[in-house]
C-alpha positions in Angstrom: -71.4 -24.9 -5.5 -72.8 -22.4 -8.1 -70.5 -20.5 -9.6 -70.7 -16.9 -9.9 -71.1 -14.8 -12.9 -67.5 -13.7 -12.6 -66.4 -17.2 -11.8 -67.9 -17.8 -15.6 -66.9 -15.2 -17.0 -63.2 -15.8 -15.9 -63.1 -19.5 -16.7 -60.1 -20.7 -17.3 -60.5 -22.8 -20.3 -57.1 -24.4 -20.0 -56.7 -25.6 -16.7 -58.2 -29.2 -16.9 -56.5 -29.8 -20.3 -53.3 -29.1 -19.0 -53.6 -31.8 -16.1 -55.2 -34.4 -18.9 -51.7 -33.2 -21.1 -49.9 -34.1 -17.8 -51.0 -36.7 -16.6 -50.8 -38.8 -19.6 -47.3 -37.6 -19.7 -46.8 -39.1 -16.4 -48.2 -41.8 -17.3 -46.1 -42.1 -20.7 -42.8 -41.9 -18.5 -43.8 -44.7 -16.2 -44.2 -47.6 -19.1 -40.7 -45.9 -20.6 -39.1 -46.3 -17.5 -41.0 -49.9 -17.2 -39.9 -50.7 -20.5 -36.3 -49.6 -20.5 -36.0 -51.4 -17.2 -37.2 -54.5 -18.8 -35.6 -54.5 -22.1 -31.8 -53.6 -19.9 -32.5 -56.6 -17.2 -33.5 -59.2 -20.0 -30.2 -60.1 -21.2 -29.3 -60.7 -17.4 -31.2 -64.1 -17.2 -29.2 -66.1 -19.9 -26.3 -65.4 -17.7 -27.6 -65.3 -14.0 -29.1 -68.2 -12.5 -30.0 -69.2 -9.0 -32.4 -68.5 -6.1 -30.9 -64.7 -6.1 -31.8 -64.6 -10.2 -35.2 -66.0 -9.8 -35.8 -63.7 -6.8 -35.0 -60.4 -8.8 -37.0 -61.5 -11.7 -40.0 -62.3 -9.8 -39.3 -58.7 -7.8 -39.1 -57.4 -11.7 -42.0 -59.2 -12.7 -44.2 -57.7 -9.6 -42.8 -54.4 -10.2 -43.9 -54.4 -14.0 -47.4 -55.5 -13.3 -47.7 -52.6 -10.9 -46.0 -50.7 -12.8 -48.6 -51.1 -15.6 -51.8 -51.0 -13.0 -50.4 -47.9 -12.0 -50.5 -46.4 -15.7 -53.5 -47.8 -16.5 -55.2 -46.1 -13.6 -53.3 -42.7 -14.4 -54.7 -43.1 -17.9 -58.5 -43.6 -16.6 -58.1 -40.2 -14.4 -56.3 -38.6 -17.4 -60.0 -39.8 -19.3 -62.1 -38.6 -16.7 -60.8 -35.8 -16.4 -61.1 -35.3 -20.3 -64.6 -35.7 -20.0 -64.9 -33.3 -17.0 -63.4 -30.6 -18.8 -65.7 -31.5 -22.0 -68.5 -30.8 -19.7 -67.3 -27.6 -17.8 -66.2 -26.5 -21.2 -69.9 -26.8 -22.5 -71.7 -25.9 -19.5 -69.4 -22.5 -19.3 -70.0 -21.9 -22.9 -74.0 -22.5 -22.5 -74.5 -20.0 -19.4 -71.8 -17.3 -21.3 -74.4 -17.3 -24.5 -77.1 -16.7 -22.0 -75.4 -14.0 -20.6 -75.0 -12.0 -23.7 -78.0 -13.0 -25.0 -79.8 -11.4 -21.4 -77.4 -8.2 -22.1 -78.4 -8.3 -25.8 -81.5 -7.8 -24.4 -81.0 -4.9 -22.2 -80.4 -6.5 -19.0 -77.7 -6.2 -16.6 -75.8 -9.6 -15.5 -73.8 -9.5 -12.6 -72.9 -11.4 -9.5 -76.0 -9.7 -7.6 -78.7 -11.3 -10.1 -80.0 -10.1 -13.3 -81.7 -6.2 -13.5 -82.8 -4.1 -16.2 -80.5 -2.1 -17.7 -80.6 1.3 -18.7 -81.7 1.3 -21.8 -84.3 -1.6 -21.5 -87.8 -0.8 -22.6 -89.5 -4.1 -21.1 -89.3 -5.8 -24.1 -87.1 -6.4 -27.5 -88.4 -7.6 -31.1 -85.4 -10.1 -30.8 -86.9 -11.5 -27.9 -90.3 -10.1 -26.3 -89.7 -12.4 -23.2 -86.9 -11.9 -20.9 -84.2 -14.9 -21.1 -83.8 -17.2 -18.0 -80.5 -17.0 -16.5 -79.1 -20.8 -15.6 -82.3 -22.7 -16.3 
């Protein structure tokens, strides 16, 4: 999908850098929470023993390895979607200067396509040919 004009014009430059922000917070409270959990059960081994102790540090043991493929993965689509908002960011930023440079120019931008605007004379010294809008 293309977006509009007004989709462009009404970015919202935040929105993917707040879900980054969260999701590596997300991701942050998952290896506390795998952590603590670890660090309070340690001191249970040097006075549990048994089949029931080996089972719940094995269950412990599997839980902290998916614990930490879970934040791993969290922390990829917090990079991803980093770079995603880089690009939007730069894309938006690209077709925004060649909107004002086309209404620098005497042109009317809008949704409906590019026209000429009132006061344009067919040409300016700043730039005799017209600019292209999203090439």
């Amino acid at each position: 999908m293309i977006p509009s004009v007004s989709d462009v014009r009404q970015w919202n430059w935040s929105a993917l850098s707040e879900q980054v922000i969260s999701t590596e917070s997300v991701a942050t409270r998952l290896e506390d929470a795998r952590d603590s959990i670890h660090a309070s059960t340690n001191d249970l081994w040097s006075a549990w023993t048994g089949i029931a102790a080996d089972a719940a540090a094995d269950h412990l043991d599997r839980e902290r390895k998916s614990d930490t493929t879970i934040s791993y993965e969290l922390r990829e689509i917090a990079s991803a979607t980093g770079r995603a908002d880089e690009d939007l960011a730069h894309a938006a930023r690209v077709a925004l200067d060649r909107i004002a440079a086309a209404e620098r120019a005497g042109f009317t931008v809008g949704d409906g396509g590019v026209t000429a605007g009132p006061d344009f004379t067919g040409s300016t010294r700043e730039n005799p040919t017209p600019p292209r809008i999203g090439a």
